[in-house]
C-alpha positions in Angstrom: -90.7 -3.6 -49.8 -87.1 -2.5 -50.0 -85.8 0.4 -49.1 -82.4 -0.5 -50.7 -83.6 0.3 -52.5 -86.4 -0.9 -51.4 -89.3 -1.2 -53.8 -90.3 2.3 -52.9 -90.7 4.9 -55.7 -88.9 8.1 -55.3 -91.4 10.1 -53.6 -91.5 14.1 -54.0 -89.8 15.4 -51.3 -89.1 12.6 -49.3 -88.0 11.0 -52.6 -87.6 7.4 -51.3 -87.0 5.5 -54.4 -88.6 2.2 -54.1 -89.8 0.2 -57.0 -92.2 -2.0 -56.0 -90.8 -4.1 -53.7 -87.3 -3.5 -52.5 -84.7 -1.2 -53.7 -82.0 0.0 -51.3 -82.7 2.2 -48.6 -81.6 5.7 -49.5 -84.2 8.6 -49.5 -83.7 11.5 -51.5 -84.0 14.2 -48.9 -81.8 12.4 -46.4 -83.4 9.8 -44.6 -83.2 6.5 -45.0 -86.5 4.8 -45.3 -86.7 0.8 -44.7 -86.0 -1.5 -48.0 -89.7 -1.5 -49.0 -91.8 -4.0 -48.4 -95.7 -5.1 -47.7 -97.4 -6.2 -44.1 -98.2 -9.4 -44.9 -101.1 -11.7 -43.0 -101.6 -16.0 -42.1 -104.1 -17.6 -41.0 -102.8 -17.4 -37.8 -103.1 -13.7 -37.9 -99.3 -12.9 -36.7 -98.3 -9.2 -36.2 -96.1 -7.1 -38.7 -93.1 -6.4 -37.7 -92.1 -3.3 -39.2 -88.0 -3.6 -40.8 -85.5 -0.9 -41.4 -84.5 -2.4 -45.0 -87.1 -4.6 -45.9 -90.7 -3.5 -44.7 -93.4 -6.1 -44.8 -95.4 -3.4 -43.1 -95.4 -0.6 -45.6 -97.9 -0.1 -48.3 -96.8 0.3 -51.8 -99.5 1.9 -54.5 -99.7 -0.3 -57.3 -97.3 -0.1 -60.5 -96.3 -2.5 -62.9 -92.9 -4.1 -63.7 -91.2 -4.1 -66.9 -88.6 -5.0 -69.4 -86.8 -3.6 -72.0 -84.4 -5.0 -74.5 -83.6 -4.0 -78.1 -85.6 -0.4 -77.5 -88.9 -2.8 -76.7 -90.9 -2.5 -73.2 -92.8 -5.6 -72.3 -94.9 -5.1 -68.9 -94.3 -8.1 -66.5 -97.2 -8.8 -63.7 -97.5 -11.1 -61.7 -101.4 -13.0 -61.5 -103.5 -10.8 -59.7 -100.7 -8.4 -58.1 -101.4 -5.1 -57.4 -97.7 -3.8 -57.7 -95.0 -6.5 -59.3 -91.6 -5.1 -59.1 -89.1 -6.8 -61.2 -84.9 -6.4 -59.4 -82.6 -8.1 -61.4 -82.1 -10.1 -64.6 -79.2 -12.2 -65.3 -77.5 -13.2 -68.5 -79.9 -15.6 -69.5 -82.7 -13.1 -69.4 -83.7 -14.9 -66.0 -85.5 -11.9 -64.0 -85.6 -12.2 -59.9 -88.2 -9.8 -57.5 -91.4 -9.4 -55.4 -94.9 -8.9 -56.1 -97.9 -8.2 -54.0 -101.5 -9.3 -53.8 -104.2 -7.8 -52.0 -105.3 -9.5 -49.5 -107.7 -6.8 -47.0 -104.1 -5.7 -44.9 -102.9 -2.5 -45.4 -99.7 -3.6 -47.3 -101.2 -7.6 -48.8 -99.1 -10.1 -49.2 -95.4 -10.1 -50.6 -94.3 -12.7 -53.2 -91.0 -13.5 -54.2 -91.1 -14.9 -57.9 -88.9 -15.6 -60.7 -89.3 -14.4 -64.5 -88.3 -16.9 -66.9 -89.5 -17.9 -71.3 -93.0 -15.2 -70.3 -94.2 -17.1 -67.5 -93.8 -15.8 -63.4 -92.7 -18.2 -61.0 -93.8 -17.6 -57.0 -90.6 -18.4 -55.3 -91.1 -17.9 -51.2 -88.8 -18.2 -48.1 -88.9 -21.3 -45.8 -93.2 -21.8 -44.9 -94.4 -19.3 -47.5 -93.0 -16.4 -45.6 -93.0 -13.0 -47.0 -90.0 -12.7 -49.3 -88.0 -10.6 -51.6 -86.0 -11.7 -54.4 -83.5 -8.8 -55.3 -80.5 -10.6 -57.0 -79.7 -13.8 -59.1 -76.1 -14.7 -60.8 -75.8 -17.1 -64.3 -75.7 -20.2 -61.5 -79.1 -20.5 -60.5 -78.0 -18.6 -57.4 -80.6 -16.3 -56.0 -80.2 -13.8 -53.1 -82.7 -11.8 -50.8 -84.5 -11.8 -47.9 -87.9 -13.5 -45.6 -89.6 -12.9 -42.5 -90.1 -15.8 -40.0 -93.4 -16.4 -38.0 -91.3 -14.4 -35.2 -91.3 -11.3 -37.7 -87.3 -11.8 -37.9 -86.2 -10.7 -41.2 -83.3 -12.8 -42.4 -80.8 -13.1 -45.5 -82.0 -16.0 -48.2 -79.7 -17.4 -50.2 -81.3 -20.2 -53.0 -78.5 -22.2 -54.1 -79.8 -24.5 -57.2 -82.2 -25.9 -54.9 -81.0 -25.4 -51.3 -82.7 -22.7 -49.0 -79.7 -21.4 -47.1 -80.3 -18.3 -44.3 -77.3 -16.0 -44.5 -77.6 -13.9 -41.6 -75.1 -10.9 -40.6 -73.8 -12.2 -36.7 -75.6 -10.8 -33.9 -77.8 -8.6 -36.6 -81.5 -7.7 -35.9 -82.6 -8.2 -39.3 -80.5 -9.3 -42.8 -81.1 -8.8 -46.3 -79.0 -9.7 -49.5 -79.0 -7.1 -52.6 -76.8 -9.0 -55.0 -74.6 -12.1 -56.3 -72.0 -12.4 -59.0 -71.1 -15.2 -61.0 -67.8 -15.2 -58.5 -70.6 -16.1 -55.6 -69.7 -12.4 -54.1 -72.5 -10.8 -52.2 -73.5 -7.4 -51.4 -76.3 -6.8 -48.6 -77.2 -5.3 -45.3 -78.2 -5.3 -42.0 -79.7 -3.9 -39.2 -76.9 -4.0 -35.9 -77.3 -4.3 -32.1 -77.9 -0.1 -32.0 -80.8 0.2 -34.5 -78.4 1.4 -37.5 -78.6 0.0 -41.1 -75.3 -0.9 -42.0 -73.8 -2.6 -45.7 -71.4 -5.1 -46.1 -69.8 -7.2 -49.1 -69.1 -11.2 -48.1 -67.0 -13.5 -49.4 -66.2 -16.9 -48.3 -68.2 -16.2 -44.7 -66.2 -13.2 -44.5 -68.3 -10.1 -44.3 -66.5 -6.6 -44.9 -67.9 -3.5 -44.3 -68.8 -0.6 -47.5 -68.8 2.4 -46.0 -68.1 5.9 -48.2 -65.6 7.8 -46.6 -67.6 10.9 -44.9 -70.9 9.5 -45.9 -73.5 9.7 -43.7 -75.2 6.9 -45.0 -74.1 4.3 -47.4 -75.8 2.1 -49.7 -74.3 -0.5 -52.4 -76.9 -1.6 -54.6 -75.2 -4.2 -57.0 -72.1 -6.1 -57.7 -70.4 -7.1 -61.2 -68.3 -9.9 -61.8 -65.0 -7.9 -61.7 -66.6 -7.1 -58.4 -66.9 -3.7 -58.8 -69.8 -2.5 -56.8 -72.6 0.6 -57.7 -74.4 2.5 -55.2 -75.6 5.8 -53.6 -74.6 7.9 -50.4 -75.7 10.9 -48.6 -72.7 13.0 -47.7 -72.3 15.6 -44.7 -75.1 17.8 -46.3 -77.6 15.3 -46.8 -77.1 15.3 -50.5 -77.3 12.0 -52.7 -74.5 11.1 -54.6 -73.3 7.9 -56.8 -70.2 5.9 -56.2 -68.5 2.7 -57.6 -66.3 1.0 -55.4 -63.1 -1.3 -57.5 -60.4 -3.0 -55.7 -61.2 -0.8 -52.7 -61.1 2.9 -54.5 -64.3 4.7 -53.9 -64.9 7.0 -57.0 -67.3 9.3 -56.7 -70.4 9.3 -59.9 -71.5 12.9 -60.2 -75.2 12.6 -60.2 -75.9 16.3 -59.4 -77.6 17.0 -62.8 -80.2 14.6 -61.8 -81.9 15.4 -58.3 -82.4 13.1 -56.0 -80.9 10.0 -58.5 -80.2 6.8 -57.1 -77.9 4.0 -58.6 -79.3 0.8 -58.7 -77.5 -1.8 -61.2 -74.7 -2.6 -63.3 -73.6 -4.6 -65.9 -70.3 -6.2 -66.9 -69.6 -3.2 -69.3 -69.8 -0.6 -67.1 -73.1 0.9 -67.8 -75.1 1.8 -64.8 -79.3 2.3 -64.7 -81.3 4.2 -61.9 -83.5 7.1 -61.8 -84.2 10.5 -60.8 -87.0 13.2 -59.6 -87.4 15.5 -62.8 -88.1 19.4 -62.4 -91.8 17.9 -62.5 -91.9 15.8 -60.0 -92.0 12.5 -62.3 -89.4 9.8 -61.9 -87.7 9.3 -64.8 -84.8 6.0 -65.6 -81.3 7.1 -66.1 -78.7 4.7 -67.9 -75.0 6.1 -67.3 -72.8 4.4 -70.0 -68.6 3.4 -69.5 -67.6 7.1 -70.5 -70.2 9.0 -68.6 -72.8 10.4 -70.3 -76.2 9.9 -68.9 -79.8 8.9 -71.1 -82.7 9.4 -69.5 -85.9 7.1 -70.8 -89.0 6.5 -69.4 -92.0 3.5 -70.5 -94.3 4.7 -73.2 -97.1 3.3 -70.4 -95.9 5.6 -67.6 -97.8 8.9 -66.2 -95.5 9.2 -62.6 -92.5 6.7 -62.6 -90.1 4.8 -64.5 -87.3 3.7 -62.5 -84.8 1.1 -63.5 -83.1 -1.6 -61.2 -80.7 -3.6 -63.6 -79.5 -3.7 -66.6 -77.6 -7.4 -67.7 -74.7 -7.7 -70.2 -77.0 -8.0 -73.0 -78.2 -4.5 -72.1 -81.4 -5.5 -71.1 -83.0 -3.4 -68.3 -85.6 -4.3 -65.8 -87.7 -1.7 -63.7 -91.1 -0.2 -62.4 -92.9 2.0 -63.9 -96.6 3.7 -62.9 
């Protein structure tokens, strides 16, 4: 799952919010977990190999994914998952993300699948690898991120029907977060040292998103006036929000809301994400253009809502438990 996010689900504490399968990689408490993800097992029985932004290796307790749109919540799960976790949706109410299915390994398997007229999709890397889907534009463009049989995690992007790897140079492991209908990508990977880093790329050239003074960094999504919306931890340790435009970091006050991440935008300038409440449930938070937050959580959910996108038709996906 994604620690991009990651697919983890803010944990108490160590708050790491992952959904079900990826979300970004910033924990609530100040480290920064691994983009979640679930071990996975072949035939030919080939090790885990455990990754910094998406972990194959990591076990997720089941939830279920969701959308909402006109104040309804319909559930989306995939056939016989145990956790489906639903990143993005584009315009065309298209919905792009990862599920997983037991399979007797700690983590099961991890699915990437597409959400399209009711009906989920399996969409996999190159073999049937464990994979992620985590963005997806109005062009049938889709963005995320595989494992190879060598347990090398690498960037996938699926451009109307070619499998392209997109893969940070000299990087230990690459994942992509996001595309906009301009073909702009955010993502991450993991360099030479061991460090996570985040970068936006454009035309094969990739350029770094780092918060000034942050100790860690991580965009989440990208709109098509490329602004981008993400998290940081600053010298403290303490999570904050931030948009990026034109290369002005603004800072999102999110210190009403412990431990909030900020997952996804749309094209109007609303944001969606969620927080730790004072009782330890996770709750979704939608931030709209003039800065007033909503909390909201699905009428289903006992521990968790947490939202990843919300599309220009104000629809939001998420994860709920």
């Amino acid at each position: 799952m994604a620690s991009i996010g990651s697919t983890s689900i803010l944990r108490r504490g160590k708050a790491t919010f992952a959904a079900a399968v990826v979300v970004a990689g910033l924990a609530v408490g100040g480290s920064a977990p691994a983009l979640a993800a679930a071990p996975m097992t072949t035939s030919t029985a080939r090790a885990c190999v455990p990754g910094k932004i998406l972990d194959f290796c990591r076990a997720v307790p089941p939830a279920h994914g969701f959308r909402l749109a006109n104040g309804v919540y319909q559930t989306i799960d995939a056939p016989g998952a145990s956790l489906t976790v639903p990143y993005r949706s584009n315009n065309r109410g298209q919905v792009v993300g990862a599920y997983v299915v037991p399979d007797g390994t700690p983590g099961g398997r991890t699915h990437g699948f597409v959400f399209a007229n009711g009906v989920v999709r399996t969409v996999d890397g190159p073999g049937r690898s464990p994979t992620e889907l985590l963005g997806i534009n109005d062009h049938d463009q889709i963005v995320g991120g595989y494992q190879d049989a060598r347990g090398i995690t690498h960037g996938l992007l699926l451009d109307r029907g070619t499998v392209r790897n997109v893969d940070f140079p000299g990087s230990r492991e690459t994942v992509l977060f996001s595309i906009n209908n301009r073909g702009r990508i955010i993502g991450g990977y993991v360099d030479a040292a061991g460090k996570a880093q985040h970068f936006l790329l454009h035309r094969g050239v990739f350029t770094p998103i780092d918060y000034p003074g942050a100790s860690l960094t991580v965009p989440f999504d990208i709109d098509d006036r490329n602004r981008v919306v993400g998290s940081y931890l600053d010298a403290a340790g303490a999570p904050q929000g931030f948009r990026l435009d034109d290369g002005v970091y603004t800072v999102i006050d999110t210190s009403a809301f412990p431990g909030a991440q900020l997952l996804g935008l749309n094209n109007r300038g609303q944001i969606v994400g969620g927080y730790l409440d004072a009782g330890g449930k996770v709750r979704g938070l939608l931030r709209d253009p003039k800065g007033t937050f909503t909390t909201f959580d699905d009428p289903d959910a006992t521990t968790q809502t947490g939202a990843f996108d919300i599309n220009d038709r104000r629809q939001i996906v998420g994860v709920y438990r």
